[in-house]
VEXLUM-250784 format. One line per field, with one value per residue: chain; residue number from 0; x negated, y, z of N, C-alpha, C in turn. Coordinates in steps of 0.001 Angstrom, whole numbers, plus 500000, padded with zeros to 6 digits. Layout:
<marvexs>
chain: (A;...)
resi: (NUM;...)
n_east: (X;...)
n_north: (Y;...)
n_up: (Z;...)
ca_east: (X;...)
ca_north: (Y;...)
ca_up: (Z;...)
c_east: (X;...)
c_north: (Y;...)
c_up: (Z;...)
</marvexs>
This chain:
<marvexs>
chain: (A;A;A;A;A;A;A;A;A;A;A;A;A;A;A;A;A;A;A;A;A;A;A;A;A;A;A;A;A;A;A;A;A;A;A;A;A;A;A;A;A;A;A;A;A;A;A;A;A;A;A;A;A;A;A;A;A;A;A;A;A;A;A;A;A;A;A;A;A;A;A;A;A;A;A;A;A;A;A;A;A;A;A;A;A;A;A;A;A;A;A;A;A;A;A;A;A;A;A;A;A;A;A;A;A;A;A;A;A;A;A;A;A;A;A;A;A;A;A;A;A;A;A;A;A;A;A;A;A;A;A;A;A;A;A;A;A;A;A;A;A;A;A;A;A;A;A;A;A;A;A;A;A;A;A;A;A;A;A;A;A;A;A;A;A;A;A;A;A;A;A;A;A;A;A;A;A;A;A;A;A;A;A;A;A;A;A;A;A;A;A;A;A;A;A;A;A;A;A;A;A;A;A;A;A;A;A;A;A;A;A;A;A;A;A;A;A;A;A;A;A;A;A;A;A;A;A;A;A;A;A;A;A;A;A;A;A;A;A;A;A;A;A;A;A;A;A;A;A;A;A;A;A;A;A;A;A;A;A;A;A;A;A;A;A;A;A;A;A;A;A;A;A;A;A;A;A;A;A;A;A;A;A;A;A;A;A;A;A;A;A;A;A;A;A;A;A;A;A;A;A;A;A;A;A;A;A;A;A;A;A;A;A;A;A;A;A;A;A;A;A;A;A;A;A;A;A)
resi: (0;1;2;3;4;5;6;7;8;9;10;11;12;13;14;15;16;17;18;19;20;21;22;23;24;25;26;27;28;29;30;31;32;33;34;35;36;37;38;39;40;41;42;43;44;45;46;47;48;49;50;51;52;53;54;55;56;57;58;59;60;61;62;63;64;65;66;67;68;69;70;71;72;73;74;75;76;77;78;79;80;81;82;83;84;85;86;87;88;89;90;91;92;93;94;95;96;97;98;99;100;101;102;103;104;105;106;107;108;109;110;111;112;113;114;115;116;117;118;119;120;121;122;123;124;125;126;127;128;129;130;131;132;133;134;135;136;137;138;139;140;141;142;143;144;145;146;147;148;149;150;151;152;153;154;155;156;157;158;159;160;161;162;163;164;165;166;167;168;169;170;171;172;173;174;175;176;177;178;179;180;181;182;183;184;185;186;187;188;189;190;191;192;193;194;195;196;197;198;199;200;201;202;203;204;205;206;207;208;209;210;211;212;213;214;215;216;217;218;219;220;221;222;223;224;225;226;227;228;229;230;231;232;233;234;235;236;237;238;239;240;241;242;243;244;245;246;247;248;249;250;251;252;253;254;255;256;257;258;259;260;261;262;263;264;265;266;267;268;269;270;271;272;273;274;275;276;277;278;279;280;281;282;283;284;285;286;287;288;289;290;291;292;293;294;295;296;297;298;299;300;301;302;303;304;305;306;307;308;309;310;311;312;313;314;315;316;317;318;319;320;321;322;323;324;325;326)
n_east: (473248;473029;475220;476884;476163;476799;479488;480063;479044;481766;484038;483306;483310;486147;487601;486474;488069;490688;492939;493125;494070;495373;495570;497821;498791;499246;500798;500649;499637;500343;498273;498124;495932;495144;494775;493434;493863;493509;493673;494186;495932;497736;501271;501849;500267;500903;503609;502818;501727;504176;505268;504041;504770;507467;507454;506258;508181;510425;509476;509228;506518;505004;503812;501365;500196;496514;494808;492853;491926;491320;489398;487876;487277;487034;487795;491214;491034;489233;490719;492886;491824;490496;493009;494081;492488;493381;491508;492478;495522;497393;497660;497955;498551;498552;501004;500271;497334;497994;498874;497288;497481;500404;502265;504438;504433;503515;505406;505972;503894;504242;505210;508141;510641;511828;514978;515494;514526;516977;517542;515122;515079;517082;516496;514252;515425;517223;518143;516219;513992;513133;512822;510789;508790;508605;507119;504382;504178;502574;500179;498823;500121;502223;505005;506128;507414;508766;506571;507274;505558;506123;505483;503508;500893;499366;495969;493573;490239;489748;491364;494802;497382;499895;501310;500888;499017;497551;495915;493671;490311;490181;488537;489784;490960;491903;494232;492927;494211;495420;497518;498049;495997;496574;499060;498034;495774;498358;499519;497314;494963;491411;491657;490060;488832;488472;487441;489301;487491;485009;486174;486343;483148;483043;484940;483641;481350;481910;481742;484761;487223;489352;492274;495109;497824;499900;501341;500630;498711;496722;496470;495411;493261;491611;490977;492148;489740;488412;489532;491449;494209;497029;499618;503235;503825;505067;504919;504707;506061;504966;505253;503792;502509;503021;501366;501291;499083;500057;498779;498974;501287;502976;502195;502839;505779;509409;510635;509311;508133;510965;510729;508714;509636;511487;510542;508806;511296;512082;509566;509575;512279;511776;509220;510375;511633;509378;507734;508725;509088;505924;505370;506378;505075;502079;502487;503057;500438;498124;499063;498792;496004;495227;495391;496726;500134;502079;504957;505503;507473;508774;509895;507924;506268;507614;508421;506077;505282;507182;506424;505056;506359;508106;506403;507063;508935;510769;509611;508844;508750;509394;512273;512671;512768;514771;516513;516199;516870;519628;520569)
n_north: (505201;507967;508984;507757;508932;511714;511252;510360;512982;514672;513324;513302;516564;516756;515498;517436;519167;518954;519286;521852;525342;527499;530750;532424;535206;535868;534608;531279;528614;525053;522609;519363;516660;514621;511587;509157;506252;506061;507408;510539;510578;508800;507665;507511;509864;511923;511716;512636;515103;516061;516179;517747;520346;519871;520209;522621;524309;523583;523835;526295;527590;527286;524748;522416;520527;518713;517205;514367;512505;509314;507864;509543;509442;506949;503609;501619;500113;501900;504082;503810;503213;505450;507485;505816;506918;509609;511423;511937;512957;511496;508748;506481;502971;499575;497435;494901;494675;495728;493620;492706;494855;494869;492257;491524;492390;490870;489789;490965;489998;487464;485480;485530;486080;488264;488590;490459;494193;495762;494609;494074;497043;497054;495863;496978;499440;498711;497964;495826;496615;499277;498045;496607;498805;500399;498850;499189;500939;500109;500288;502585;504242;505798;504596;506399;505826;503999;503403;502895;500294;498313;495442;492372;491043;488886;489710;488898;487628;485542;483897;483619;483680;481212;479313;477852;475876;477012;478918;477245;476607;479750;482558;484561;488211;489468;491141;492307;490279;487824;486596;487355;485895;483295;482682;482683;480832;478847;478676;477729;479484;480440;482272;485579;488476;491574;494596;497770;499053;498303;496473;497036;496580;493850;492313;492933;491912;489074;488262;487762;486281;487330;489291;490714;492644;495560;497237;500103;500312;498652;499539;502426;501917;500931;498479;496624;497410;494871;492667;490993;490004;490079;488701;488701;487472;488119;488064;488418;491923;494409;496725;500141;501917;504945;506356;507783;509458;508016;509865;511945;512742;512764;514435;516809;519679;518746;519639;519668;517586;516443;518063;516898;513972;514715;515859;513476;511448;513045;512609;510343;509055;510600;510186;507314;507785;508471;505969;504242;505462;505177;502930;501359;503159;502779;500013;500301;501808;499894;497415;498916;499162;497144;494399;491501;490807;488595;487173;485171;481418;481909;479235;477451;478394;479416;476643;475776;477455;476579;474897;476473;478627;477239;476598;478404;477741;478126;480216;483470;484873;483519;483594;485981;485955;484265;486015;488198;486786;486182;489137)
n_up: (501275;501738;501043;502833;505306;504544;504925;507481;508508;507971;508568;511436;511432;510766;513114;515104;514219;513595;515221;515074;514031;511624;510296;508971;507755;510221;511342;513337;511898;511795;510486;509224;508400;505607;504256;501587;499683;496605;493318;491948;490191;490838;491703;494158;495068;494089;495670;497766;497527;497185;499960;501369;499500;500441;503887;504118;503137;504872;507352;507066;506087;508423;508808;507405;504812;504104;501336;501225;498693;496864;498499;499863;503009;503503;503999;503619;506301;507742;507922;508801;511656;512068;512640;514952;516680;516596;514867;512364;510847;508847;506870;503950;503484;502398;502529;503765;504813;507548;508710;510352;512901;513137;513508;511886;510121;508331;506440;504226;502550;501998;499266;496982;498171;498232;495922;493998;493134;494086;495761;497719;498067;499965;502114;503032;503918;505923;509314;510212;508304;509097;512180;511342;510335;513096;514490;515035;516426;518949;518204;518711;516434;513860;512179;509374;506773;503812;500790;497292;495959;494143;492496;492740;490437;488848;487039;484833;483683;481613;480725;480496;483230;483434;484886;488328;487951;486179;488052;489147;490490;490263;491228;493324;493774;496766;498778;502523;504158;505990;505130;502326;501190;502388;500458;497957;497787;498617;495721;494480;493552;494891;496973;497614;500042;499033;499032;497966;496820;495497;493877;490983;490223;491069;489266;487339;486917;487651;490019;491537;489167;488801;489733;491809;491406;491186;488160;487770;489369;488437;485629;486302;487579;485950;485832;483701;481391;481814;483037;480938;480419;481695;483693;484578;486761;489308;492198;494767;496698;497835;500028;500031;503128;504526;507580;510432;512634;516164;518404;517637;516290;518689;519660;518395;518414;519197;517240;514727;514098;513420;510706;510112;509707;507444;505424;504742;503636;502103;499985;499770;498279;496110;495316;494508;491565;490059;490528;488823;486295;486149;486477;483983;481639;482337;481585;478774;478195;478757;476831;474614;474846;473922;475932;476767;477588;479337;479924;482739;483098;486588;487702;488459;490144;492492;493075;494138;496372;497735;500203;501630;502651;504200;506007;508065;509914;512463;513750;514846;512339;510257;511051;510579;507609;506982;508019;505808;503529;504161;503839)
ca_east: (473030;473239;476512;477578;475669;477542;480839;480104;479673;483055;484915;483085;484225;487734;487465;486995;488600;491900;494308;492698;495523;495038;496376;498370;499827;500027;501282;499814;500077;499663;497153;497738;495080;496288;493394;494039;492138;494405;493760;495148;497048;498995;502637;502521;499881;501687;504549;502270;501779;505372;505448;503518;505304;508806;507280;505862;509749;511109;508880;509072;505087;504480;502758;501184;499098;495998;495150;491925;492280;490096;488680;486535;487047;486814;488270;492440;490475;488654;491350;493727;491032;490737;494690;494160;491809;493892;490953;493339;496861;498483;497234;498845;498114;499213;501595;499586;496256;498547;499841;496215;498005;501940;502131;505463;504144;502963;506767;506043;502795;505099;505660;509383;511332;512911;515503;515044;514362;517693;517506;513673;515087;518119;515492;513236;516330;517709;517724;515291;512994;512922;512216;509078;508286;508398;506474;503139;503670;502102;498767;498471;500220;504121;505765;507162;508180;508131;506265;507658;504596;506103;505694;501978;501151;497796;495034;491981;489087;488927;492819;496667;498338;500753;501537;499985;497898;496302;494928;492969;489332;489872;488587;491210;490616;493376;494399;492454;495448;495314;498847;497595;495180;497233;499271;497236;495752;499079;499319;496231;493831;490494;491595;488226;489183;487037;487751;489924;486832;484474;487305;485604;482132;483454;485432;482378;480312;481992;481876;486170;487553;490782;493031;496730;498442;500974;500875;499808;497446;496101;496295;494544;491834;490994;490313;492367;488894;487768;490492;492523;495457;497991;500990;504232;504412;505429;504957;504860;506653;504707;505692;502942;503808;503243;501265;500879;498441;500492;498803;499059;502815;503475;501356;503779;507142;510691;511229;507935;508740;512035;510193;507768;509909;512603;509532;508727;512003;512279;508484;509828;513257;510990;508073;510823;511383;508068;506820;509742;508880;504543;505517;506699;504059;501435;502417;502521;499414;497364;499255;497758;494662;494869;496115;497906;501157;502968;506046;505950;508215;508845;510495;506706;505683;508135;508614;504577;505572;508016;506136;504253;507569;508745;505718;507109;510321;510943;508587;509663;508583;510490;513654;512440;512810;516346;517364;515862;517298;521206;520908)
ca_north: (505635;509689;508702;507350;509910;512840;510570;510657;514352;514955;512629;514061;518002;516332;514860;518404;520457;518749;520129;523868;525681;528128;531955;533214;536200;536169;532942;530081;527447;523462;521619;518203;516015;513622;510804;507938;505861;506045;508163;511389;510235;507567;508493;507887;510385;512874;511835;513366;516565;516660;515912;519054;521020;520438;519999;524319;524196;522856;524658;528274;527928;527228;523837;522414;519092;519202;515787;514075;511323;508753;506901;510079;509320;505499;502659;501655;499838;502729;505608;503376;503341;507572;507660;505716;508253;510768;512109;512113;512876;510800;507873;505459;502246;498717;496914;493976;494930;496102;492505;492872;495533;494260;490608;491132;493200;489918;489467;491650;489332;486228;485276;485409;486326;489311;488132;491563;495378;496453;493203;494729;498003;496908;495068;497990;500802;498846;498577;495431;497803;500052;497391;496196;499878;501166;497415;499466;501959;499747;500061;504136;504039;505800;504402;507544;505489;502862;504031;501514;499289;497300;493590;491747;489550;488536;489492;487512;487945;484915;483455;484213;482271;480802;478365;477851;475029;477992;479028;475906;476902;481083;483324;485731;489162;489800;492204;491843;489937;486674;485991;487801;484252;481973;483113;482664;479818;478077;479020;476881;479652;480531;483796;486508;489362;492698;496560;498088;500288;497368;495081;497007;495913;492443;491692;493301;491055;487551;487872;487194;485792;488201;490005;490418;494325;496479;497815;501176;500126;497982;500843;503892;501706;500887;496616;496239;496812;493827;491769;491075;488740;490564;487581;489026;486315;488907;486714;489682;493464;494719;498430;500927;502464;505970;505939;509204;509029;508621;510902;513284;512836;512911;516320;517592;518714;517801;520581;519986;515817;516350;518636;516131;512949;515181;515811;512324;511046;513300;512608;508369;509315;511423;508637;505831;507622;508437;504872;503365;505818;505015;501269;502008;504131;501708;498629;500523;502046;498298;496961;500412;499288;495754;493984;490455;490825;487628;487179;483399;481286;482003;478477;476410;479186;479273;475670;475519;478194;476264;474066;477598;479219;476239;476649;479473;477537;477876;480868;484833;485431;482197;484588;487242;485576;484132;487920;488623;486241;486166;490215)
ca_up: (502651;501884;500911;504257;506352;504691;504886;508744;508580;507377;509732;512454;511505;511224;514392;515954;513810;512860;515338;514796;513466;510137;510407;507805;507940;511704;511854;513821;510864;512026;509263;508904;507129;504926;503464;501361;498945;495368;492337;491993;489089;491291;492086;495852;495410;493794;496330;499113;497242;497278;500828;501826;499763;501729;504995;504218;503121;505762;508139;506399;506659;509376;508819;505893;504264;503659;501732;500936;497678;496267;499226;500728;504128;503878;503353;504600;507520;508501;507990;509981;512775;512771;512828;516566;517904;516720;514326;511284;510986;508121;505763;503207;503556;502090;504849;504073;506418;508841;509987;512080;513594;513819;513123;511654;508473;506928;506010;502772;501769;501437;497977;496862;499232;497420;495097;492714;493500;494957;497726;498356;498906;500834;503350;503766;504217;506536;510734;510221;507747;510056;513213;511165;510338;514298;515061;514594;517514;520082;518137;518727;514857;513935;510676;508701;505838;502664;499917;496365;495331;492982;492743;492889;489583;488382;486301;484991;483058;481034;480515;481512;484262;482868;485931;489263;487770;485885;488925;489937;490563;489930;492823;493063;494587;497469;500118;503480;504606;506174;504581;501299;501222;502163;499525;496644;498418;498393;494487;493658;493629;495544;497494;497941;500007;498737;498880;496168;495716;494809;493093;489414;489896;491158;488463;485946;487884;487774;491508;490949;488281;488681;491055;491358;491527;490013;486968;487755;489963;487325;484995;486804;488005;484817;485891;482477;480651;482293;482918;479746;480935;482714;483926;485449;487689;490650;493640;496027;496736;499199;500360;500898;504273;505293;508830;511098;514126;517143;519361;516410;516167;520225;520155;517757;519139;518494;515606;513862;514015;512334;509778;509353;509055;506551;504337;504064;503417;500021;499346;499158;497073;494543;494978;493808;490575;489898;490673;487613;485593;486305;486066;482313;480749;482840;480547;477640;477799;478738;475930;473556;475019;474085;476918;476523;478840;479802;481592;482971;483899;488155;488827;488943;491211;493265;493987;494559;497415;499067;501926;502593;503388;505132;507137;509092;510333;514054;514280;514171;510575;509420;511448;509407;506227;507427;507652;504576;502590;504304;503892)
c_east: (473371;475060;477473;477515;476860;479441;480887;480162;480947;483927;484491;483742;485844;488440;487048;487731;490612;493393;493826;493916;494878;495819;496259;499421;500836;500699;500319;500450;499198;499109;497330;497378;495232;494980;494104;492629;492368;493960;494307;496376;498132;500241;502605;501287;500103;502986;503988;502254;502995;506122;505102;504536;506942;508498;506977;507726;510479;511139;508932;507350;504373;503670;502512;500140;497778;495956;493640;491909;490813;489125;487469;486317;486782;487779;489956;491840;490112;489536;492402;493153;490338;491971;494496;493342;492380;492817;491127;494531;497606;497143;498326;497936;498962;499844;500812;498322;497030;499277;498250;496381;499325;501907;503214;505680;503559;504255;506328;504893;503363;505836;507177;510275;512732;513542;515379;514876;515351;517750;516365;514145;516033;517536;514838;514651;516857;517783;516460;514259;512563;512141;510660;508522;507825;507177;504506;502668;502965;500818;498450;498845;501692;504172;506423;507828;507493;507565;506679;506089;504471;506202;504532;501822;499823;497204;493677;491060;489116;490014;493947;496355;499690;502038;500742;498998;496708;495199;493801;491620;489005;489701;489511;490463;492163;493195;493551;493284;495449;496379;498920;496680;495819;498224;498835;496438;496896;499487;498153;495278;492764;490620;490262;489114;488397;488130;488452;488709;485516;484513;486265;484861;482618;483805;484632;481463;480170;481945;483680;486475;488849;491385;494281;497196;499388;500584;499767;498378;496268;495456;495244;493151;491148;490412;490821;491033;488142;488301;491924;493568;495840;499286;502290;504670;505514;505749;505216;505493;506040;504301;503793;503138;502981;502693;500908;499974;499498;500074;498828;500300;503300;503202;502762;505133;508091;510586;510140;508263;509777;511574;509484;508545;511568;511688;509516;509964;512235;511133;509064;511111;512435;509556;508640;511353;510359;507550;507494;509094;506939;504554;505307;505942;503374;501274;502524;501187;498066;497732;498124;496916;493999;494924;496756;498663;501548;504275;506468;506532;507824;509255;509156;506354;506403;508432;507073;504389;506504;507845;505296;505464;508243;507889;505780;508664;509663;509448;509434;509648;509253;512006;513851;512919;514519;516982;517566;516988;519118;521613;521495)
c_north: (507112;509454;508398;508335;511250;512566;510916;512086;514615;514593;513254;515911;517456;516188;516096;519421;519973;518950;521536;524131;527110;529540;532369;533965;536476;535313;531875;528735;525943;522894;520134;517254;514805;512976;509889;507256;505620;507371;509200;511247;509375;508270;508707;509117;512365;513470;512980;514950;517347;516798;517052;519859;521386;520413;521805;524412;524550;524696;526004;528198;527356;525315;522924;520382;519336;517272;515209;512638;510729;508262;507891;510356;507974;504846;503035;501382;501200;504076;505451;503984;504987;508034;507038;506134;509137;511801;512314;511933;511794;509427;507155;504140;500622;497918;495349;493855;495347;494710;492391;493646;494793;493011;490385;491918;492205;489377;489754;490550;487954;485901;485139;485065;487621;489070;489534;492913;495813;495405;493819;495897;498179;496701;496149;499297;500288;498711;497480;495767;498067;499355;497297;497217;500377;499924;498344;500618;501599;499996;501757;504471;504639;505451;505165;506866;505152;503698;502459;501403;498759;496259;493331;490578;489543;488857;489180;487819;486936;483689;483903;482779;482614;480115;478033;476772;475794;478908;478285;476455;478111;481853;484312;486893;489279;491013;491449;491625;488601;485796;485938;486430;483114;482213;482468;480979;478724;477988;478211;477749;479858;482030;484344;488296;490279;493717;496697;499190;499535;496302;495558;496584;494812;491811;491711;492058;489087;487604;486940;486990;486766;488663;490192;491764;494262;497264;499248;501479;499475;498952;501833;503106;501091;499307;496247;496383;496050;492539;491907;490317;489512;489650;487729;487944;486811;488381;487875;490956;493511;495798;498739;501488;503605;506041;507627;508466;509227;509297;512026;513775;512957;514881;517305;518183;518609;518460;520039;518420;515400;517206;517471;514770;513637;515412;514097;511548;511926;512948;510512;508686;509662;510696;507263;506310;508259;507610;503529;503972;505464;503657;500495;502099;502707;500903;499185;501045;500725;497590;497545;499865;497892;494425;492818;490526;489884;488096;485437;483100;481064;480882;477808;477112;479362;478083;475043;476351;477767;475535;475420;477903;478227;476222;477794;479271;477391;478370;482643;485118;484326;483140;485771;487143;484881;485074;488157;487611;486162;487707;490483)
c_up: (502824;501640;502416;505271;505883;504969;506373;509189;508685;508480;510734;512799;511965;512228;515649;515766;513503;513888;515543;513899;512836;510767;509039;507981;509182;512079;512179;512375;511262;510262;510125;507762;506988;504621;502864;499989;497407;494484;492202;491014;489667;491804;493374;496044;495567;494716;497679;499027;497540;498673;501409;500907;500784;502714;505499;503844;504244;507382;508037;506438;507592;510161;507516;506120;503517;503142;501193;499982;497698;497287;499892;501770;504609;503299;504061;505929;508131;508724;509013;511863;513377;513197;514204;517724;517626;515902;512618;511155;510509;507008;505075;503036;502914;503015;504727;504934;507485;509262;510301;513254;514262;513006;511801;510001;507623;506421;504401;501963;501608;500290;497695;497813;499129;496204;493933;493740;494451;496401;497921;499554;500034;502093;503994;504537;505174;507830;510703;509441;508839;511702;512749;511032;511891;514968;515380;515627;518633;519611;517660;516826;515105;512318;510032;507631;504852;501484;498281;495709;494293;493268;492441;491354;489431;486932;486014;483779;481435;480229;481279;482404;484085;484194;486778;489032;487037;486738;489460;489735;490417;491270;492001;494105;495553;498581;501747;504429;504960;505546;503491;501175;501001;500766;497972;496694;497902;496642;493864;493693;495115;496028;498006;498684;499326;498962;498045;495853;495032;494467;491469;489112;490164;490370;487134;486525;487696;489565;491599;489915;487949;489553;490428;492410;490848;489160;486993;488264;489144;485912;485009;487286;487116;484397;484410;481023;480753;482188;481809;479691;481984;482800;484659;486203;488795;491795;494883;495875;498023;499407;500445;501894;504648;506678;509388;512518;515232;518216;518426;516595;517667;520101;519391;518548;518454;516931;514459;513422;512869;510930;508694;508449;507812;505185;503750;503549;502238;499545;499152;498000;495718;494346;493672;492616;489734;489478;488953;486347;484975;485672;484301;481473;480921;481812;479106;477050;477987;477564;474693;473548;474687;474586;476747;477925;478603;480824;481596;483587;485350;488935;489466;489789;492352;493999;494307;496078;498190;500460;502256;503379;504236;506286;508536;509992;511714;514796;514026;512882;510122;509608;510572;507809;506393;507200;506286;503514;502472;503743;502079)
</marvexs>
């Protein structure tokens, strides 16, 4: 409860202080506050650091990042929901909770759909990226850009999955994603949404049986001394995306805009080899630690996913996946 109360503090200063502008050296300097809910060790977190510095770059100074890690403004739900009052500038968020926002962001939570990495990034870089990226401005939200994720596989407490029959009776932890469900769902298991900040006790717990991330994520949050079956199945790539408040980003003007979105566009380049290089280490240090890695075969999983994906014929996200797949 003291926990929450001083959490409300905080947001509340934020909430009058966060377009106050800093003097340095006789300069009006814009502060924008950054939150998110990732490790400082994670790359896209590092990417942000690197985001402020070119944005003071960019700017000569004259506006900066301030950024707040590790979940101490809330959850994605709730940082989303300060970004549309305009009582926090920027967050990172998984684009899977955001199809409650744009419908058209549950594209990424659809199991194989990306034939390897460079078809991923071809999809996101290009004008339909970008459509599903801007999809998010009707809900007081602007899309600055993809942050690389990785690919989604499963780990479990108690055996690998081998094949989606190894799922049969495992709660799974998932994204608070209605598509993220079905998903896993269609896979044979028992999808459980939860928090990523009380997935550790859950899985210490027996509350889930396992959850399904990327390595690093798997890594830094340390579920690998819990869950000892890591299965490269990789059923999912699903971007992190970059969100600015849009009355944040209106307030701004043109010069400061192009500042901002020239920052983020080197903070994703110097994210995506960051995130190869994180990927890497990641599996060698779970291995170090003990770790049984699999890599199973993708055809049983994939043809256990084919009446889902069929279930979206002669709907926009079925069009979506048309794109995707001719591109």
């Amino acid at each position: 409860m003291l926990h929450r109360c001083l959490q409300f503090i905080v947001l509340v200063l934020l909430t009058n202080l966060w377009s106050c502008s800093d003097t340095n050296q006789d300069q009006d300097v814009t502060v924008l506050r950054l939150a998110h809910t990732l490790d400082t060790q994670h790359s896209v977190h590092k990417a942000m650091m690197f985001l402020g510095e070119r944005l003071e770059h960019y700017s000569d100074g004259a506006m900066s990042v301030t950024i707040y890690p590790g979940g101490q403004l809330g959850s994605e739900r709730e940082l989303i929901e300060l970004l549309q009052i305009g009582s926090l500038a920027m967050t990172k968020v998984s684009a899977s909770p955001l199809e409650g926002f744009s419908p058209s962001m549950k594209i990424f939570s659809i199991p194989y759909i990306f034939r390897d990495n460079e078809h991923y990034w071809r999809v996101l870089n290009s004008d339909l990226g970008k459509e599903v990226l801007s999809g998010v401005e009707s809900y007081r939200l602007k899309g600055l850009g993809y942050y690389d994720a990785g690919s989604r596989s499963f780990y479990t407490n108690d055996k690998p999955i081998l094949t989606p029959a190894d799922l049969q009776g495992l709660k799974i932890r998932v994204l608070n994603s209605p598509t993220a469900v079905a998903t896993v769902r269609a896979l044979g298991g028992a999808a459980t949404p939860i928090s990523w900040g009380e997935l550790y006790t859950a899985l210490q717990q027996g509350v889930v049986d396992g959850a399904e991330n990327n390595p690093p994520s798997y890594y830094l949050s340390r579920h690998y001394e819990i869950s000892r079956y890591y299965s490269l199945d990789e059923h999912t790539s699903v971007p992190d995306v970059m969100l600015c408040s849009l009355p944040v980003w209106n307030s701004l003007s043109a010069e400061q805009q192009q500042w901002l979105q020239q920052a983020m566009d080197d903070s994703v380049a110097y994210q995506r080899t960051l995130w190869e290089e994180s990927t890497e280490a990641s599996l060698k240090e779970v291995i170090a630690q003990g770790v049984s890695v699999y890599y199973p075969d993708k055809a049983p999983f994939l043809e256990a996913v084919k009446p889902f994906h069929q279930s979206f014929a002669d709907t926009p996200i079925g069009d979506l996946i048309n794109q995707i797949e001719a591109m």
